[in-house]
C-alpha positions as CSV (number, residue, x, y, z in Angstrom):
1,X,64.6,133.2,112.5
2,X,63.8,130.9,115.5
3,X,60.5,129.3,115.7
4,X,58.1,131.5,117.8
5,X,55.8,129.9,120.2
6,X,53.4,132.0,121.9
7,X,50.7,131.0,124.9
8,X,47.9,133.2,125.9
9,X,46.0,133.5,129.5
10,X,43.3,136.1,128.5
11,X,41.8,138.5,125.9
12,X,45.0,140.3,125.6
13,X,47.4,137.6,124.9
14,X,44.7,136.0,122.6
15,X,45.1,139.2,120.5
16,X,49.1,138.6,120.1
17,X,48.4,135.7,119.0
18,X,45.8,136.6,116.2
19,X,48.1,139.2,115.0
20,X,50.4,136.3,114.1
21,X,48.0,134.2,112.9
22,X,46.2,136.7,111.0
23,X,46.2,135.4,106.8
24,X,46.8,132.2,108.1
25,X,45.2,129.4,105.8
26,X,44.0,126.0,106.6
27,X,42.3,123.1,105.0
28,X,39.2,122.1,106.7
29,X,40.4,118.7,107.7
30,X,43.1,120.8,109.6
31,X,40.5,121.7,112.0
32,X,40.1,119.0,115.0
33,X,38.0,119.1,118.0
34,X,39.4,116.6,120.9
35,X,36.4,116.5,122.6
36,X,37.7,114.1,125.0
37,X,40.4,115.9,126.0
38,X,38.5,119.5,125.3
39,X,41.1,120.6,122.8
40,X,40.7,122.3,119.1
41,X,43.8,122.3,117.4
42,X,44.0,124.2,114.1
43,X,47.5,123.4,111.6
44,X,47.6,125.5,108.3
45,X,50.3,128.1,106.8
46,X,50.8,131.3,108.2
47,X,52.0,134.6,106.7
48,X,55.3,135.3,108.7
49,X,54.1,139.2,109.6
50,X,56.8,139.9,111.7
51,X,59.3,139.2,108.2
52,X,56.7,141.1,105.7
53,X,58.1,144.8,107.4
54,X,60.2,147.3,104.8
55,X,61.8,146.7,101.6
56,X,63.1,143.7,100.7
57,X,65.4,142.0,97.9
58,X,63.2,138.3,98.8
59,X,59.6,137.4,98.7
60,X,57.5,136.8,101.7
61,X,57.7,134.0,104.0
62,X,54.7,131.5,105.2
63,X,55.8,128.6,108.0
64,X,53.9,125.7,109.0
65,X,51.9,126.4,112.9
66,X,50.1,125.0,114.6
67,X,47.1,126.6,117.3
68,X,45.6,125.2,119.9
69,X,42.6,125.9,122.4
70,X,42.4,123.8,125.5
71,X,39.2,123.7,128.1
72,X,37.0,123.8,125.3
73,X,33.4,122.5,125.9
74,X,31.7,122.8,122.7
75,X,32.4,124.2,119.0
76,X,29.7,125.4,116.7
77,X,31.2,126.4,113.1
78,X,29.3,128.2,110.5
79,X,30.1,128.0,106.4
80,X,32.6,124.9,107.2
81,X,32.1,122.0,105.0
82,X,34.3,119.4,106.4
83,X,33.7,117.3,102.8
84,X,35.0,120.0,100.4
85,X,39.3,119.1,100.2
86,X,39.7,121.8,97.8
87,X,38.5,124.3,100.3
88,X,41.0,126.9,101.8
89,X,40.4,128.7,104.8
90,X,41.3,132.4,105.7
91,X,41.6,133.2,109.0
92,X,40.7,137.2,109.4
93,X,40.9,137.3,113.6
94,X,40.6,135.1,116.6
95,X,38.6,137.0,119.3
96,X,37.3,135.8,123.1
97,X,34.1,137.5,124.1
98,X,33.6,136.8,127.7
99,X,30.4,134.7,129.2
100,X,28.6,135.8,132.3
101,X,30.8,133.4,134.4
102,X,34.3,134.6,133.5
103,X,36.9,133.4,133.2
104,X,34.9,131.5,130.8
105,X,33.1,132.6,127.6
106,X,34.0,131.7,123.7
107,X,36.7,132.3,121.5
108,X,35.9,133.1,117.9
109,X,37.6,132.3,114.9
110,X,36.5,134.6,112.2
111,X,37.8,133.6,108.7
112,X,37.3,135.2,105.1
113,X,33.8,134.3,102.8
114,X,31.4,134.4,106.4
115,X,32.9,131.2,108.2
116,X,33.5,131.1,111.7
117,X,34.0,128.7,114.3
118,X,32.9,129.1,118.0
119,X,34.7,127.4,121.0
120,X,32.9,127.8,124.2
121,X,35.9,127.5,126.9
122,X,36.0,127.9,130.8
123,X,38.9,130.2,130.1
124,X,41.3,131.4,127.6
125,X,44.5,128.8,127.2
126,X,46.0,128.9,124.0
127,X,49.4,127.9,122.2
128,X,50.6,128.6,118.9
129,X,53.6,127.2,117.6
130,X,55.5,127.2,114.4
131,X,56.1,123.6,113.3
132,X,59.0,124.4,110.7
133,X,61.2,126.3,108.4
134,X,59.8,129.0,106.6
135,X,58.6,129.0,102.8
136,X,59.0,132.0,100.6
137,X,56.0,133.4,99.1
138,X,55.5,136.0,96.3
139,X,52.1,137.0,97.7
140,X,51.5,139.1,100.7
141,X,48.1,139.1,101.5
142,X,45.7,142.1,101.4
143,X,42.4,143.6,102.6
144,X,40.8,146.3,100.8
145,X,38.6,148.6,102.0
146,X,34.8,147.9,100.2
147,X,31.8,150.3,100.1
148,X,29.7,149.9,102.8
């Protein structure tokens, strides 16, 4: 499979791309705000979704990606504790909720165990690009329904 490499311009896009990066885990030290150049770049493992369809004779796949945000202002991050390096970070869904001066607004990263991580941006741009060769995996990931 070629790498994919994915860029999105608004809400909808933004959703592609949090389909593909949905299961994806990350270290917190693979989380980097550029503040300078107003960029948070995220680089963990994803679950290779598009490979994970019908039966087959192999395991699953993860690749090495990378995601980034650019025209990011500020980033607020809750339940992230930059110190821990046996942390392991779950992203559930990446979602922009817009502000009252559109384009702009901020892009949520929602992962597993209550963390997130806010970006406020003066509009969606975002890239995601697989870095490398795939990885086979025994473990497809899973979400359960609980009792609410």
């Amino acid at each position: 499979m070629e790498l994919l490499k994915l860029m999105a311009m608004d809400k909808e896009d933004l959703s592609i791309i949090s389909a593909y990066m949905q299961d994806a885990v990350f270290k917190p030290a693979d989380l980097d705000f550029q503040s300078r150049d107003g960029r948070f770049l995220l680089v963990g493992n994803r679950f290779v979704w598009e490979e994970s369809n019908g039966k087959r004779r192999r395991g699953f796949e993860r690749r090495r990606s990378a995601l980034h945000f650019n025209r990011v202002g500020a980033v607020r991050s809750r339940g992230v504790n930059r110190r821990d390096d046996d942390a392991v970070l779950s992203l559930l869904t990446v979602n922009f909720v817009p502000g009252e001066d559109e384009p702009g607004g901020r892009v949520e990263l929602i992962f597993s165990g209550d963390v997130a991580v806010e970006l406020d941006v003066e509009c969606v741009e975002a890239q995601m690009s697989d870095l490398g060769a795939a990885w086979e995996t025994e473990f497809k990931p899973a979400h359960p329904l609980s009792d609410v």
